[in-house]
MIMARLO-740696 format. One record per atom (N, C-alpha, C): x, y, z; residue in one letter. Coordinates in steps of 0.2 Angstrom, whole numbers, padded with zeros to 4 digits, always signed. Atoms other than C-alpha are relative to their C-alpha. Layout:
! MIMARLO-740696
XYZa ...
//
This chain:
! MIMARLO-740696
+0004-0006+0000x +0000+0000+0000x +0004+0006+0000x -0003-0004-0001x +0006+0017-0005x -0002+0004+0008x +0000-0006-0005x +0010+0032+0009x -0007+0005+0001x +0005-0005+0001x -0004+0043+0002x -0008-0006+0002x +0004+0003+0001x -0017+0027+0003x -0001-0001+0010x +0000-0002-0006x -0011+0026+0022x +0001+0003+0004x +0002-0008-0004x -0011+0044+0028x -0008-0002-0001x +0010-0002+0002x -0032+0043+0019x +0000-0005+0006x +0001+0004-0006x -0032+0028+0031x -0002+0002+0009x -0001+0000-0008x -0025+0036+0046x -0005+0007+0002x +0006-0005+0000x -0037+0051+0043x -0006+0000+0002x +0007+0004-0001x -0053+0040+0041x +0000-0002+0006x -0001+0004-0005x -0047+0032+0056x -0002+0005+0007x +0003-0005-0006x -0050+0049+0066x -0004+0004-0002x +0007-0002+0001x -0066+0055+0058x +0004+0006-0006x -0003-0005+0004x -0055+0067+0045x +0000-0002-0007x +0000+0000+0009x -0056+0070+0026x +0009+0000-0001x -0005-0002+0003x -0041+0069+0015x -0002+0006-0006x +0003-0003+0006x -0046+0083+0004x +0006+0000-0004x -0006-0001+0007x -0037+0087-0013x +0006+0006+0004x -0005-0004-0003x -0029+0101-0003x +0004-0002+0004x -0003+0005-0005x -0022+0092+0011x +0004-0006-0003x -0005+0005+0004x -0015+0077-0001x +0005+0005-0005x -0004-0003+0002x -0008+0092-0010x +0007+0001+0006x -0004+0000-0005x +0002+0097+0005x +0005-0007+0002x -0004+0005-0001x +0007+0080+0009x +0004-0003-0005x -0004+0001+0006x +0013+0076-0008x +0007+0004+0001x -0008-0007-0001x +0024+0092-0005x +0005-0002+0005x -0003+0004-0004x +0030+0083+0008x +0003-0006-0001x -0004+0007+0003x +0035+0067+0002x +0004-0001-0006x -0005-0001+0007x +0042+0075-0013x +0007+0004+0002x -0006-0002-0003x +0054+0083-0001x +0002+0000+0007x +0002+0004-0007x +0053+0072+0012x +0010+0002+0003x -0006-0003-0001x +0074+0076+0013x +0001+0007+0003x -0003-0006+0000x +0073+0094+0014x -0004+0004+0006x +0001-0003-0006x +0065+0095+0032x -0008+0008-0002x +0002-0006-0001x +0052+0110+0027x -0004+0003+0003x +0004-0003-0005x +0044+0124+0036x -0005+0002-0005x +0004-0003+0002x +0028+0132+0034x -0001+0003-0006x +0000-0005+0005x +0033+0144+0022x +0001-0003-0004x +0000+0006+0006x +0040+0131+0011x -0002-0003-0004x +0004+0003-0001x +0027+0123+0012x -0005+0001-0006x +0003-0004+0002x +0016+0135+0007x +0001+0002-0010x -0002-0001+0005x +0026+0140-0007x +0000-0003-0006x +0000+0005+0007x +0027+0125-0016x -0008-0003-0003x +0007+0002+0002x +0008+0119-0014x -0002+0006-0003x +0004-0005+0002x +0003+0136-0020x +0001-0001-0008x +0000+0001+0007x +0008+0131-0038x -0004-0005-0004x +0006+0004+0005x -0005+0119-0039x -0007+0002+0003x +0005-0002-0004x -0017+0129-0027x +0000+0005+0002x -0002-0009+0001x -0014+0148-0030x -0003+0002+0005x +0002-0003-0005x -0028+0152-0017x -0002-0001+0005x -0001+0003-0005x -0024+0140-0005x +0003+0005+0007x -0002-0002-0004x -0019+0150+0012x +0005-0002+0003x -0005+0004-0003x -0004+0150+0022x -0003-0004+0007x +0004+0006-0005x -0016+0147+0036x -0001-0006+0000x +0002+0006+0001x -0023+0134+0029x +0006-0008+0001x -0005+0003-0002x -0005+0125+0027x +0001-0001+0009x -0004+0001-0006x -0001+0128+0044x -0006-0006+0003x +0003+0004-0004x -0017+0121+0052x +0000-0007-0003x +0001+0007+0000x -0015+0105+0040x +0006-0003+0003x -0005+0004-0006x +0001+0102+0049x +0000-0001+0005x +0000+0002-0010x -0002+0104+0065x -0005-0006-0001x +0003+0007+0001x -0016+0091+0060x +0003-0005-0001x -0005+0003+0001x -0004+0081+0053x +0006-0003+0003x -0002+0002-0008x +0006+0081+0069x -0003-0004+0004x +0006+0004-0003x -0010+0078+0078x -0001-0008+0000x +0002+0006+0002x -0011+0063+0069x +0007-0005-0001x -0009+0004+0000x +0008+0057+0069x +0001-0001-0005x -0001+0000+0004x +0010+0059+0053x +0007+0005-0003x -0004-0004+0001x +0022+0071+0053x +0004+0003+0007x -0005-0002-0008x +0035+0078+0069x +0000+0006-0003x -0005-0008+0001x +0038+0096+0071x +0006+0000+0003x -0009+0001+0000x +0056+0098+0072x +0003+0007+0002x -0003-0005+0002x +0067+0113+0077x +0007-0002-0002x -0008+0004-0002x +0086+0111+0074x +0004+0006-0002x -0003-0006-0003x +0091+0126+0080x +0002+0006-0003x +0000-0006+0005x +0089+0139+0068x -0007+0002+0000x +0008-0004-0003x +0072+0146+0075x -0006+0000-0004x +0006+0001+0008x +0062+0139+0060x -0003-0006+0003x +0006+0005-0002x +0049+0125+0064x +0000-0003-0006x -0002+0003+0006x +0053+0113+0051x -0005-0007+0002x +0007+0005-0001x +0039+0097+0048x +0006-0005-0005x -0001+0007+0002x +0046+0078+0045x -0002-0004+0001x +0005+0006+0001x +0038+0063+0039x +0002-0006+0004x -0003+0006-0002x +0038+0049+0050x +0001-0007-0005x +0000+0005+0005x +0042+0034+0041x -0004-0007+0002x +0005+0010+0000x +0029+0016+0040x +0005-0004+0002x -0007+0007-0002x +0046+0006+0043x +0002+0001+0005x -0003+0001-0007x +0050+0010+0059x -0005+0004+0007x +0004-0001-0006x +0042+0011+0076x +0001+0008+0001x -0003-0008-0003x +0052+0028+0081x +0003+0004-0005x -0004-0004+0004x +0058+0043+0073x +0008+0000-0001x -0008-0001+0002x +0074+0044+0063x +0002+0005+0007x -0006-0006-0003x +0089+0053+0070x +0003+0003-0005x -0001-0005+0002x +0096+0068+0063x +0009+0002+0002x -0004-0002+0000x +0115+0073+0061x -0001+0006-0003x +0000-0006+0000x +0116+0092+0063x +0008+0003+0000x -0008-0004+0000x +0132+0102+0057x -0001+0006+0002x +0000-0006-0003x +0133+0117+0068x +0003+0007-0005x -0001-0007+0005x +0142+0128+0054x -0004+0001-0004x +0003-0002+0006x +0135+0124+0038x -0007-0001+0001x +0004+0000+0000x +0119+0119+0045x -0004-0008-0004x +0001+0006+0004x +0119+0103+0034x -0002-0006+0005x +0007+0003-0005x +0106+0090+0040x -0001-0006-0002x -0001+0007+0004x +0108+0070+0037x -0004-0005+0005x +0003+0003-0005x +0097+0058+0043x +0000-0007+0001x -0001+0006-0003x +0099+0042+0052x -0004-0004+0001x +0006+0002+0002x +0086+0030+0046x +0000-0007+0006x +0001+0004-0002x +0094+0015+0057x -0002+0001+0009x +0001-0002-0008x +0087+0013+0076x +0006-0004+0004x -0007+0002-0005x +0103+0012+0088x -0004-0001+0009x +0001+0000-0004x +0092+0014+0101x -0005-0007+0006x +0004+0006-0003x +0084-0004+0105x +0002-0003+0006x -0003+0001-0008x +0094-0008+0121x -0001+0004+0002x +0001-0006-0005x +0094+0008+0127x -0008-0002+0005x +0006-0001-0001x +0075+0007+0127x -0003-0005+0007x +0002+0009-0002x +0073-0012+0134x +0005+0002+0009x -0004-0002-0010x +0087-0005+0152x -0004+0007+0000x +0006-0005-0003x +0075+0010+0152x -0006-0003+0003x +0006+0004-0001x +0061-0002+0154x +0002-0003+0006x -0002+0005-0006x +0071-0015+0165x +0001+0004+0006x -0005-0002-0006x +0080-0002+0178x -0009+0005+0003x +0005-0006-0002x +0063+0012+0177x -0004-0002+0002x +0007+0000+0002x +0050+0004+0173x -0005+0004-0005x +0003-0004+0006x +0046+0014+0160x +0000-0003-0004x +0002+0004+0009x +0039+0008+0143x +0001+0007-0006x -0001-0005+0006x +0047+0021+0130x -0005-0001-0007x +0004+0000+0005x +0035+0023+0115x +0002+0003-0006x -0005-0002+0005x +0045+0034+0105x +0007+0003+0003x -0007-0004-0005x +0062+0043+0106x +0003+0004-0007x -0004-0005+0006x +0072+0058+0092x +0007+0001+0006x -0006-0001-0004x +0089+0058+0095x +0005+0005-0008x -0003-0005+0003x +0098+0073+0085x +0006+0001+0004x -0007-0003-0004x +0117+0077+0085x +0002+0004-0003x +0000-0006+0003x +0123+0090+0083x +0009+0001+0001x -0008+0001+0000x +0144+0093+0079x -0002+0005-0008x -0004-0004+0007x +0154+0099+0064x +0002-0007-0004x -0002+0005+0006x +0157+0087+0047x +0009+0002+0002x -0007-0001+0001x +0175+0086+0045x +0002+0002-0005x +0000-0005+0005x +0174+0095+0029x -0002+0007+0003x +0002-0008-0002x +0168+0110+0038x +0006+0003+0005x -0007-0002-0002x +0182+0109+0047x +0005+0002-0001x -0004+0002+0005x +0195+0104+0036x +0001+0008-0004x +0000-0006+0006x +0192+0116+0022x -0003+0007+0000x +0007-0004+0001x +0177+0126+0028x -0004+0001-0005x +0005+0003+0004x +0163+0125+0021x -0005+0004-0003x +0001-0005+0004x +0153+0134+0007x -0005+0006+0005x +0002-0006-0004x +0142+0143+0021x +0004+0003+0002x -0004-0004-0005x +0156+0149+0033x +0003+0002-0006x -0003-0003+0004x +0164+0155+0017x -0003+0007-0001x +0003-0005+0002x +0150+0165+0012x -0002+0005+0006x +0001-0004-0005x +0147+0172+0028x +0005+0003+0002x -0006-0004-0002x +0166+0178+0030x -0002+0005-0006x +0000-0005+0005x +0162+0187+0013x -0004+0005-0001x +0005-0004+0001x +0148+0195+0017x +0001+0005+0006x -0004-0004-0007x +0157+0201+0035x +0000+0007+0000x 
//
């Protein structure tokens, strides 16, 4: 079953439509399921098939979208509210390698954290249900060479 057939699912499932707008939006998202987008992004890209679509309207289908765990709001520390698709292949959300210079953003599809969870469980008594684990460091190309943001940023100095 595709993605879009199992968001209408998980919609149906809480008394919600998928309207053409709404799969709009979400396509926008799984066609840049890499590139993390925020609101405005968002907005900008569905507005080419939906000129008089609102930015409101984007925002509250995400947060719907959240609502419905279809999607994570994200910061990663650039004061933007950035929206990411959880994925059907795993219980928990990916991890996120964050490069503090250039800002470059990789993500780590495999779960490291299965033991962790299972001695949380044994020692606490806690039952973990999800977990995001972001790291945040320098590439060794940004260090190395420097990298094409800190470049542009000294020459804009």
């Amino acid at each position: 079953m595709d993605q879009i057939s199992n968001i209408s699912q998980l919609f149906a499932a809480q008394k919600y439509k998928l309207t053409p707008q709404r799969e709009a939006i979400v396509n926008i998202l799984l066609d840049n399921e890499k590139d993390h987008l925020s609101v405005e992004e968002v907005y900008m890209l569905v507005k080419n098939s939906y000129p008089h679509l609102g930015l409101a309207t984007v925002y509250r289908t995400l947060e719907l979208l959240c609502e419905l765990h279809i999607v994570e709001k994200m910061n990663f520390g650039d004061g933007v509210a950035r929206y990411d698709l959880r994925g059907n292949d795993h219980s928990h959300m990916h991890h996120h390698l964050i490069c503090s210079v250039c800002g470059r953003l990789e993500e780590i599809k495999d779960d490291w954290l299965v033991e962790l969870e299972k001695r949380v469980e044994r020692e606490y008594g806690f039952n973990v249900t999800d977990h995001r684990l972001d790291f945040k460091g320098t590439y060794d190309t940004c260090k190395r060479t420097g990298c094409k943001k800190e470049k542009a940023n000294k020459a804009v100095s």
